[in-house]
N, C-alpha and C positions, 0 to 999 in steps of 0.2 A: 504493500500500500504506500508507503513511503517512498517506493523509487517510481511508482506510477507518479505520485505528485511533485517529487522534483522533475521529474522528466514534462509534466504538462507546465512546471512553471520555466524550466527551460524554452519550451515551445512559446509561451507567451513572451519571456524576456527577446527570443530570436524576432518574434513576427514585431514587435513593437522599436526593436534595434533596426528590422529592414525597414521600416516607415520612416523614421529619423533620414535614416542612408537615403531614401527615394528624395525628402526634400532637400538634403542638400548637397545630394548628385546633381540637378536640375531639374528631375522630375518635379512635378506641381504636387503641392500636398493634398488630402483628404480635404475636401469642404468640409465646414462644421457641420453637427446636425444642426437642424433649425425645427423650431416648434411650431406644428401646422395646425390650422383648425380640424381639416380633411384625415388627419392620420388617426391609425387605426380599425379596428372594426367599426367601432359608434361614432367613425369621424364625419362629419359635414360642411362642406362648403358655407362659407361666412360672404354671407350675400354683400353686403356692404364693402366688403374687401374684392371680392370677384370687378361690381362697378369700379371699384379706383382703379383694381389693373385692368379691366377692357380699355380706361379713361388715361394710362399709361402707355398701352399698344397704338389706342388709337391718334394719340398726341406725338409718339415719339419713335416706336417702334415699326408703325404702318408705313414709316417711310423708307424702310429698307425690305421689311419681312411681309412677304405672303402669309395668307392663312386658310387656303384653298379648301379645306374639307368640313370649313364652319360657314351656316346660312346664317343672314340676320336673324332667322326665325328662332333660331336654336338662341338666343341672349334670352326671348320672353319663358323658356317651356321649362316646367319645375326641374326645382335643382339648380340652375344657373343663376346668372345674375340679377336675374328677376325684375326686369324691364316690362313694361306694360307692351300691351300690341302698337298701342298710340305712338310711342316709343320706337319700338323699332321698325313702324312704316316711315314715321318721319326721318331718321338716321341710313336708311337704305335708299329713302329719295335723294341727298348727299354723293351719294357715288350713281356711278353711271356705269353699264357694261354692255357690250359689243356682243350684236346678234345677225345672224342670216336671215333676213326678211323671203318671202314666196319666191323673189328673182332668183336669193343668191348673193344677192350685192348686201356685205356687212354695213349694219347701222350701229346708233347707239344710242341708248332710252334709258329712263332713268331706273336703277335699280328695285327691286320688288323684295320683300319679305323673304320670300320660298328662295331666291338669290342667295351665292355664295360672296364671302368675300372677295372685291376683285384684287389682283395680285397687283402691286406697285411699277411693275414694269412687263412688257407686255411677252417677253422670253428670258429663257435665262440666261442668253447671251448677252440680252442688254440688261439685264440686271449685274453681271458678272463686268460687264463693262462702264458701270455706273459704280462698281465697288473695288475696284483696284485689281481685278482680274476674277473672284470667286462672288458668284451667287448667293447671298444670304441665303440660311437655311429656312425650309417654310416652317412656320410656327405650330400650326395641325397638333402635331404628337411629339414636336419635339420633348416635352417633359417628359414622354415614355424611352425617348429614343436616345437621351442621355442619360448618363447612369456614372458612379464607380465603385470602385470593390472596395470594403472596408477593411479585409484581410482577416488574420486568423485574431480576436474571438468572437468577434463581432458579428461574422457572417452567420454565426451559428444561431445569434440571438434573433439578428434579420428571420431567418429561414424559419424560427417558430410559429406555429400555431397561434393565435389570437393576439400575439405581443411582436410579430412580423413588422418588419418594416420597410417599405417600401419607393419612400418618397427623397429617395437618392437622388431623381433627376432634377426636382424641384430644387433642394438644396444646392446642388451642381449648380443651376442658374443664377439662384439667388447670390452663390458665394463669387459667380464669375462678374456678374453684375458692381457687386463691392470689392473686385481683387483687383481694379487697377492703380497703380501706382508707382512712383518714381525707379527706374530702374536700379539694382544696389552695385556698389562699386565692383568696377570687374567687371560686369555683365556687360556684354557685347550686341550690341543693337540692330541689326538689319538698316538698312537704309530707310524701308518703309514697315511702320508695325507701331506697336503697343506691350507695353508691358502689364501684364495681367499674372497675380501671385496663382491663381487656382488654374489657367489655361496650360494645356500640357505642352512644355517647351518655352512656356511664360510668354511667348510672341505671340500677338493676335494681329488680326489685321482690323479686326472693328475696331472704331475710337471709343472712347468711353463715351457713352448714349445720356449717360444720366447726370446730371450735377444738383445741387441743394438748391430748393424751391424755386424750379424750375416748373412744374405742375400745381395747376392751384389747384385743390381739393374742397369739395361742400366747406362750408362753414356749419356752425351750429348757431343756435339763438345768438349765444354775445357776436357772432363774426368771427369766430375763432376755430382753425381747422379743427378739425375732428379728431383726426391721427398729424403725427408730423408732417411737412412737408421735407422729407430726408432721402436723401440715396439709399439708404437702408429700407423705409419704408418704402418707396417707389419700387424698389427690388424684391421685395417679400410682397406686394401687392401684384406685381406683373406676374411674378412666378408662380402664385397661388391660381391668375387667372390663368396662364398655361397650364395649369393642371387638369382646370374645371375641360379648357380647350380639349384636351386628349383624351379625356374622357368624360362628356360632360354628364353619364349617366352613370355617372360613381355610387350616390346616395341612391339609386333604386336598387344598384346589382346590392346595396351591401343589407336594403332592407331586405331585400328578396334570400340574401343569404341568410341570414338570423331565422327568418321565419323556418327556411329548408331546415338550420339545425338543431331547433325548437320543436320539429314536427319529428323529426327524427330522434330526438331524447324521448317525446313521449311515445314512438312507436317503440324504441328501444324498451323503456320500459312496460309498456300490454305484452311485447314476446314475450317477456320476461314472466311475467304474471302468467300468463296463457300455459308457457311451457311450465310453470310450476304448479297450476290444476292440474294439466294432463298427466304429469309423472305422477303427483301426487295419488292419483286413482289408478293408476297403474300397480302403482310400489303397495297398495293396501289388498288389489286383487293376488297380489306374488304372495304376500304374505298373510293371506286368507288361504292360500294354495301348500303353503308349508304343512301343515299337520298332511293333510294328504298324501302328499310325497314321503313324507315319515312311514305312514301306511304299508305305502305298497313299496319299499325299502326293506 
């Protein structure tokens, strides 16, 4: 027992000595976790936050990034950001998108509800040539489509049952959003780029997007924002609403799931019961059957 647990505190002194090695080899370190409303099983999207970051993308982010596989329609429908209809028919008249009328010959009319987001630039050649050679990434699912590895003990605690956690892309975002800053001495600069502490290789080509109150956000009665107007917050609200983005049917799969494991505890326990009648009248006819066998023995 005793050489089982130095051998496992070996393993952790090793995996937490390579993490160290990764940041300051040049690898980008671990984002921090960050606390979401959305995380875990009973987690939910915080409507009021989902609006500041749709009010983040749409202010700051929509000038580089697509968001091709979200309709206006999806901002009003539960779960999301909870905008009335009113709402986003008025915000979809706003943008305008390119159709083949009866002839053939493309027009353009003003955007409908049932409409997708339209993309900022009309291919990704000229998107990629409007941003220094690469195409920003489309916004859709990137929260799903970023991720990193926590490494050994951490992964194990991820991978559980009900205490699972998931929202690595998010934090990824959130932490790349707040890791830019001055490059440290030594570090060797590309001619064109950015330095970013969580970006892998620390050079990015995007400029830092966000700066402090920069976005104005509702007010409350006095006049006074609601939440900060900060880098910090601007990035923990966009990231929250690329979550909702990727999956904005998060809150129904997770109700729909409770209920299956709810229905399945209590089926679990009628087998239970059921199979303990049936043997029970069983086990009483076997041994109503004993003297008998005695008998004829």
């Amino acid at each position: 027992m005793r050489i089982a647990l130095l051998a496992a505190a070996g393993l952790l002194a090793a995996a937490l000595g390579s993490t160290s090695l990764r940041a300051e080899d040049g690898h980008a370190p671990n984002p921090p976790r960050e606390k979401w409303s959305f995380a875990g099983m009973f987690g939910r999207f915080d409507q009021a936050q989902l609006q500041r970051g749709f009010q983040v993308y749409k202010e700051v982010c929509a000038n580089c990034h697509s968001m091709r596989l979200v309709a206006f329609r999806n901002l009003a429908e539960a779960g999301g950001p909870g905008f009335s209809a009113a709402q986003v028919k008025a915000l979809a008249e706003t943008y305008s998108v390119k159709e083949l009328d009866d002839s053939g010959s493309e027009k353009e009319r003003a955007a409908r509800p049932a409409d997708r987001f339209p993309p900022p630039f009309p291919n990704d050649k000229a998107a990629a040539a409007a941003n220094g050679g690469k195409a920003p990434p489309d916004f859709s699912v990137l929260a799903k489509a970023r991720t990193y590895e926590r490494g050994f003990p951490w992964f194990v605690f991820d991978a559980l049952p009900f205490t699972g956690y998931s929202e690595q892309g998010v934090d990824y975002i959130h932490a790349l959003l707040t890791g830019y800053e001055d490059a440290p001495k030594g570090f060797e600069m590309p001619g064109s780029g950015y330095y970013n502490k969580y970006y892998p290789g620390h050079v990015i080509a995007m400029p830092n997007p966000l700066s402090e109150g920069q976005i104005t956000y509702p007010k409350n009665d006095k006049g006074e924002p609601v939440v900060p107007e900060t880098v910090e917050q601007y990035s923990h609200d966009v990231a929250a609403f690329m979550a909702w983005a990727a999956e904005p049917h998060m809150m129904a799969r997770k109700a729909l799931g409770l209920r299956v494991i709810l229905f399945l505890i209590v089926l679990a326990g009628l087998l239970y019961y059921v199979k303990k009648q049936i043997w029970k009248k069983v086990g009483g006819e076997v041994h109503g059957l004993q003297p008998e066998l005695h008998k004829t023995y």
